[in-house]
N, C-alpha and C positions, 0 to 999 in steps of 0.2 A: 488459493486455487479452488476454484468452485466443483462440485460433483456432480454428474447427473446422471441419469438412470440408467446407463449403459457401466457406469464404474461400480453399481449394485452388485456384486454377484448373489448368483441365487444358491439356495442353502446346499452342501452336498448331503448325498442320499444319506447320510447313516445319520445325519439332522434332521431330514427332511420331517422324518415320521416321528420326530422324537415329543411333542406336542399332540398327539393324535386322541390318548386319553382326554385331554384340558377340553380339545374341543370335540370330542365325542359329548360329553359330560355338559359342555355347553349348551349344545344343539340340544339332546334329551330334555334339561330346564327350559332350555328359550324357545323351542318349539312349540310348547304347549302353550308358555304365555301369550305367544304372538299368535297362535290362532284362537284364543279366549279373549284376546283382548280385538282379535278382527272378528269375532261371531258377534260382543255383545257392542263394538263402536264406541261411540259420543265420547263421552272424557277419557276412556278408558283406554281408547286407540289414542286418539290426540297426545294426552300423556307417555304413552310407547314411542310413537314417533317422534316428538319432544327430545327423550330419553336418547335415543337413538341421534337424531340430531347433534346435541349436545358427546356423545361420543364421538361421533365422527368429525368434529370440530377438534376433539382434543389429537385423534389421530391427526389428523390436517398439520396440527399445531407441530404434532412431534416428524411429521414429510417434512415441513419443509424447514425443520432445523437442522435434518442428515442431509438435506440438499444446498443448504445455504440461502434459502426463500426465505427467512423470518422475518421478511419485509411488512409491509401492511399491503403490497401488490400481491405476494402472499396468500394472503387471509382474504383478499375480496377475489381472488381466482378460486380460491377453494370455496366459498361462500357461495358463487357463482355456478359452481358446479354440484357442489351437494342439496341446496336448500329448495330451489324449482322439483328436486325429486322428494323429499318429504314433504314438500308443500301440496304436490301432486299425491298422495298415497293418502292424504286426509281430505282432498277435494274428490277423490275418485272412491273413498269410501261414506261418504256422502250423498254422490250421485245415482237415485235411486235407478235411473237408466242403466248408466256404465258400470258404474258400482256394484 
């Protein structure tokens, strides 16, 4: 029997907040790097977004194993969905216009 995001339930309150440290703690680290690495660009951004990329592929990986997607229909929906947006974050910090 397949599951989909309606058989998710969402965390109850006394969980909710129970990670708040982890990503406090995060954001404080990853903030600084991500706007150091968009002040000084060229490899420096390229390689964050890379980075990032590469992460959200492995989340991807671990959706649609709780959903039953471990297809390769899958992988090129999620592929289709995350990559036009980091493709776009290193062509828009490129463009001396938009950018």
């Amino acid at each position: 029997m397949a599951h989909g995001p309606a058989d998710i339930l969402p965390p109850s309150p006394s969980t909710a907040w129970r990670d708040l440290r982890a990503r406090t703690l995060s954001a404080l680290v990853g903030g600084p790097i991500g706007l150091a690495a968009l002040w000084w660009g060229g490899w420096l951004w390229v390689g964050l977004i890379a980075m990032i990329a590469v992460g959200l592929a492995v989340e991807w990986r671990g959706l649609c194993r709780a959903l039953s997607m471990a297809s390769a229909r899958g992988w090129v929906l999620g592929l289709l969905y995350f990559a036009p947006a980091c493709l776009s974050l290193v062509w828009l910090r490129d463009d001396t216009i938009a950018g």
